[in-house]
C-alpha positions in Angstrom: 95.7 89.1 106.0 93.9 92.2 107.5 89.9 92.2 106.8 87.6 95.1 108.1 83.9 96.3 107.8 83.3 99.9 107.0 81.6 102.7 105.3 82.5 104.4 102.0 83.2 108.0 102.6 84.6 108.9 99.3 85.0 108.0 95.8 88.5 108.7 93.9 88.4 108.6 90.7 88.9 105.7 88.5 89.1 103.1 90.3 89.9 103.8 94.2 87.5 104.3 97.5 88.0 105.5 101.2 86.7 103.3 103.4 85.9 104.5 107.2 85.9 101.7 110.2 84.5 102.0 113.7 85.5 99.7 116.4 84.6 99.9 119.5 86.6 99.0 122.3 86.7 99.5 126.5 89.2 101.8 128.0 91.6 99.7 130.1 91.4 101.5 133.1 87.9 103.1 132.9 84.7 100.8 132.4 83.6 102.7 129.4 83.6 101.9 125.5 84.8 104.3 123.2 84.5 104.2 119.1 88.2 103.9 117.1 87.6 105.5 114.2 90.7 104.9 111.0 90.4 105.6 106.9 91.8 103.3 104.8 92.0 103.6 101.2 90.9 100.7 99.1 90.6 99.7 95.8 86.8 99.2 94.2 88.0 97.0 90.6 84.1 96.4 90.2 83.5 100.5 89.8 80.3 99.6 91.3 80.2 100.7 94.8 78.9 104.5 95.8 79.1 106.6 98.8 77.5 105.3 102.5 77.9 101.7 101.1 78.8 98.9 103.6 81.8 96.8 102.4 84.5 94.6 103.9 87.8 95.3 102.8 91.0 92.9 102.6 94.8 93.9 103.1 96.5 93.2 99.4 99.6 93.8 97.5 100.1 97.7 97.5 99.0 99.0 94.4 100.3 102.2 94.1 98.5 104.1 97.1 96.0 101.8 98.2 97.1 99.0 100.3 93.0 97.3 100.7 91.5 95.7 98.1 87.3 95.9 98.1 86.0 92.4 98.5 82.2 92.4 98.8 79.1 95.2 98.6 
């Protein structure tokens, strides 16, 4: 199972969140780090998380649209 750390961008209503995650990582042929930004969208079954929250997220059954589940705030 997948499991990321990320921001809360955006709310959708009832029930779902989009999380965004930054990783950083070094180029393979250049000595420099660059930031790998993805969106996932994940469900919140709490309700009680808003936006610029810090959450880790877990890879679940697909419900729908949302393959993440929200684990923690």
């Amino acid at each position: 199972m997948q499991r990321f750390i990320g921001k809360i961008i955006q709310i959708i209503p009832p029930n779902g969140t989009k999380v965004l995650v930054e990783r950083k990582m070094l180029h393979h042929k250049l000595p420099k780090m660059f930031t790998k930004r993805s969106e996932f969208a994940a469900i919140d079954e709490s309700g009680k998380c808003v936006v610029g929250d810090t959450v880790a997220i877990q890879s679940c059954k697909k419900i729908g649209e949302m393959p993440f589940k929200v684990l923690c705030v």
